[in-house]
C-alpha distance (Angstrom), angle and dihedral (degrees) to the residues before:
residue distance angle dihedral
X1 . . .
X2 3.66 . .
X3 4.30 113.5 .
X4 3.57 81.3 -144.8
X5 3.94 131.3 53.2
X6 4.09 119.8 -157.7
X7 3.56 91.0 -104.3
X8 3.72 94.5 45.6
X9 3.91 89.6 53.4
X10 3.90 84.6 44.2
X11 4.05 90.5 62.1
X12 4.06 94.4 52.3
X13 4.05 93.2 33.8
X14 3.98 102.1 46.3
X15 3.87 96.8 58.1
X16 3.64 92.7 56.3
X17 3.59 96.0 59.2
X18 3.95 125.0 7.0
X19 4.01 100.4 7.6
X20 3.74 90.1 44.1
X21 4.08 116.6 159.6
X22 3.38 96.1 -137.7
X23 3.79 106.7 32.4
X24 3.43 107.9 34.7
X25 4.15 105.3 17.6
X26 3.61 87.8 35.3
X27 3.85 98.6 -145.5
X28 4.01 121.4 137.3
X29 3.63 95.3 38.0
X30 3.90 89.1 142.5
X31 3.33 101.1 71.2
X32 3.49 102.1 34.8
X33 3.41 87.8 63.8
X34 4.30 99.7 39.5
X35 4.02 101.2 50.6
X36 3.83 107.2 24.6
X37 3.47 99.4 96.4
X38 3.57 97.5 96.5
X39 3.86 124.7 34.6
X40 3.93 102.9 -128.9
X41 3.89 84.4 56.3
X42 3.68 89.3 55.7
X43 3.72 99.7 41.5
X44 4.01 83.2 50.1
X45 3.59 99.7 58.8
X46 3.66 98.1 41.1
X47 3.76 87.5 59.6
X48 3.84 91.1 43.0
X49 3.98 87.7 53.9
X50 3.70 97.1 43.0
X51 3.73 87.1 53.8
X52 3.66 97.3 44.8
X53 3.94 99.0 45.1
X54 3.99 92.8 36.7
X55 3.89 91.0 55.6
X56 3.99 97.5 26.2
X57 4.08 81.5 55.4
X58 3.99 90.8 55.0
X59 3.89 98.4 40.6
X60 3.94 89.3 52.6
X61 3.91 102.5 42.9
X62 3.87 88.2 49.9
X63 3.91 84.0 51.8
X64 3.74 95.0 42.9
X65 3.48 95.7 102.6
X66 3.60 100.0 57.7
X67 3.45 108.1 25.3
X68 4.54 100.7 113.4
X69 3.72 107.1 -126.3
X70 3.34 96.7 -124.6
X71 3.64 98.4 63.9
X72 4.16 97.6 37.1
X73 3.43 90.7 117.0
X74 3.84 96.3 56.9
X75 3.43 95.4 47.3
X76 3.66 95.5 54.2
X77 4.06 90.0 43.8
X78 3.85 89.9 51.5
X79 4.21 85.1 44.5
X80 4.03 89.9 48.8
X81 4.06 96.6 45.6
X82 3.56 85.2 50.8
X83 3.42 101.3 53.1
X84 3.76 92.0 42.6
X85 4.10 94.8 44.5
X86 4.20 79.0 63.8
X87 3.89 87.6 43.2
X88 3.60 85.7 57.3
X89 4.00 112.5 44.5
X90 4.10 85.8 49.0
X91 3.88 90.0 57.0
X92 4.17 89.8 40.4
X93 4.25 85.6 48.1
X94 3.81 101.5 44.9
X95 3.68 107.4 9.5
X96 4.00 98.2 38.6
X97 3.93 87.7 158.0
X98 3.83 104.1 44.5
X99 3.52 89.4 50.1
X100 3.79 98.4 57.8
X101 3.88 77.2 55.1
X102 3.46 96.3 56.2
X103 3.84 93.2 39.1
X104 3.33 112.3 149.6
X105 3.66 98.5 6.2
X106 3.80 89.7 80.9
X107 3.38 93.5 56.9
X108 4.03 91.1 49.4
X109 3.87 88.2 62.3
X110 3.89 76.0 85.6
X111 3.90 86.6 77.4
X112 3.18 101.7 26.4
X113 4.06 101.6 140.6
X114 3.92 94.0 -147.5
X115 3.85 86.8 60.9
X116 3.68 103.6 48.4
X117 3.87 95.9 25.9
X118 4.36 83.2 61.4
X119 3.68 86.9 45.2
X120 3.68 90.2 56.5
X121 3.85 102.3 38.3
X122 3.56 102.6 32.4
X123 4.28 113.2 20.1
X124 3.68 103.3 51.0
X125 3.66 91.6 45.8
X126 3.85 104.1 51.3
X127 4.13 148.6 24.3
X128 3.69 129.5 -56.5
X129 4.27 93.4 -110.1
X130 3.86 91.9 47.0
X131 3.57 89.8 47.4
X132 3.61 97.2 44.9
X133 3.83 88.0 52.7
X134 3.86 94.7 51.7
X135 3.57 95.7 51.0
X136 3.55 84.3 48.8
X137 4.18 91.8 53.0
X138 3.31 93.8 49.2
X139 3.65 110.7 40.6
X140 4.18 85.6 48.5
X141 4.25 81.5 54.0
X142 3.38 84.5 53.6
X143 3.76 107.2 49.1
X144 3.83 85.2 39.2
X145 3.12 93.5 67.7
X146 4.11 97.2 42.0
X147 3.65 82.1 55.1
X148 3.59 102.0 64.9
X149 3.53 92.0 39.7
X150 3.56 86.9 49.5
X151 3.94 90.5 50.6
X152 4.03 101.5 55.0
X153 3.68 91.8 34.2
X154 3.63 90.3 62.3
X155 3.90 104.2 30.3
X156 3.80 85.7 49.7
X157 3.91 106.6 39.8
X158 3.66 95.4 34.1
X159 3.86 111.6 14.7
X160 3.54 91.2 -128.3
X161 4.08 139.9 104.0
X162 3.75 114.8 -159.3
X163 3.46 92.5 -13.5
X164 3.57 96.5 -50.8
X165 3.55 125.9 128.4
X166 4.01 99.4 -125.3
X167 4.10 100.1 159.4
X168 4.50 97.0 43.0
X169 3.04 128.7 -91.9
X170 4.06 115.0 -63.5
X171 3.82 95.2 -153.3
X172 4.03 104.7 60.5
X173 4.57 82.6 27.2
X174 3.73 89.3 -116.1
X175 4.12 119.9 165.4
X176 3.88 117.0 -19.9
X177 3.74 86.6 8.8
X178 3.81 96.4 55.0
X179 4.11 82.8 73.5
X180 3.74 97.7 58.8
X181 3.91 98.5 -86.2
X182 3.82 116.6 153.9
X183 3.75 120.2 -174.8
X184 3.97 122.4 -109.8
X185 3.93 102.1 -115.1
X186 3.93 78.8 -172.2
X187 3.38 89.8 73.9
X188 3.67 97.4 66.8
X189 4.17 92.2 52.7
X190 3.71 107.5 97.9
X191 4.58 91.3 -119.3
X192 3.76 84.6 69.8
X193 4.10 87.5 60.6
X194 3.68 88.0 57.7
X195 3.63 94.2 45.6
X196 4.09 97.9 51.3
X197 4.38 80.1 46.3
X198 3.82 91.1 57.0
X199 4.38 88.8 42.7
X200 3.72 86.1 52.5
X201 4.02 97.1 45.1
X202 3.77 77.0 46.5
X203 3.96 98.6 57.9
X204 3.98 84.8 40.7
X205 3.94 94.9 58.5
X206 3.76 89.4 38.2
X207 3.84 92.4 56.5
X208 4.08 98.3 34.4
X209 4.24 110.0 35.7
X210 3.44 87.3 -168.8
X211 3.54 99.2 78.5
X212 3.54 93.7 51.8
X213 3.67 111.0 102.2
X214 3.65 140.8 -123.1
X215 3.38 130.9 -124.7
């Protein structure tokens, strides 16, 4: 028997392409456009959101049941902060650094509207596993997407990827730079986020015309 039914695979495949958060439901725009300048950042807080909204997903589905309506909200805030308070001692312990970079952006995972908008739609309504799977899908959509913006926004502005200097160096003109190439300091200014999220919804519409909508 298969670990995974169609539909299961369905709820982590769908976000990374056609259902995406970012791209297609538009939600997390903040940060995408805040801490993507450098690719660490963005590898950083994709992992930090897959962890929160995979386990946040679990700890409120198993509480579904007895969680009062009127207070839903709090409980998933207190279940969030929680989650992201541990987020945020690891990073101060072993990546002291990376989370002064981050700073407050870690903290803003609190409000995130991909997190509490699954927690709503998808973890009061169904099973642990299923739930655990969709936060999952759609934190991985998420980071996917921070990645690649991540990835040109370094390569491009700074010439680098983690750190690394992947086109030459531009002070003694060595590799790419040798032929006249400068690097786009634009790059590195939170607009040009927003711009490489509109080519990539772009490319998506061009390759799927379903997504594009109707007026």
């Amino acid at each position: 028997m298969a670990l995974l039914s169609k539909k299961d695979t369905s709820l982590i495949l769908d976000p990374l392409a056609d259902n995406n958060p970012i791209t297609i439901q538009v939600l997390g725009i903040c940060s995408a456009l805040a801490i993507t300048a450098e690719l660490k950042a963005s590898i950083v807080m994709a992992l930090s959101v897959v962890f929160v909204l995979g386990i946040g997903n679990v700890v409120i589905s198993l509480m579904r049941n007895i969680i009062p309506s009127k207070i839903r909200i709090i409980v998933q805030l207190v279940v969030v902060a929680a989650l992201v308070i541990m987020v945020d001692q690891v990073l101060k312990a072993f990546a002291y650094e990376l989370s002064k970079t981050l700073s407050v952006f870690v903290g803003l995972i609190i409000t995130n509207c991909i997190i509490m908008g699954r927690f709503e739609a998808f973890a009061l309504a169904n099973g642990p596993w299923r739930s655990f799977l969709d936060g999952i899908g759609n934190a991985a959509g998420y980071g996917l997407i921070l990645v690649i913006i991540g990835f040109f926004r370094e390569l491009l502005g700074s010439g680098t990827l983690l750190g690394f200097k992947v086109l030459g160096d531009p002070i003694e003109k060595t590799g790419l730079y040798a032929t006249g190439y400068e690097n786009n300091g634009f790059m590195l200014l939170s607009p040009m986020a927003l711009i490489v999220v509109g080519l990539i919804i772009w490319v998506q519409r061009s390759r799927n015309k379903a997504l594009i909508e109707e007026n």
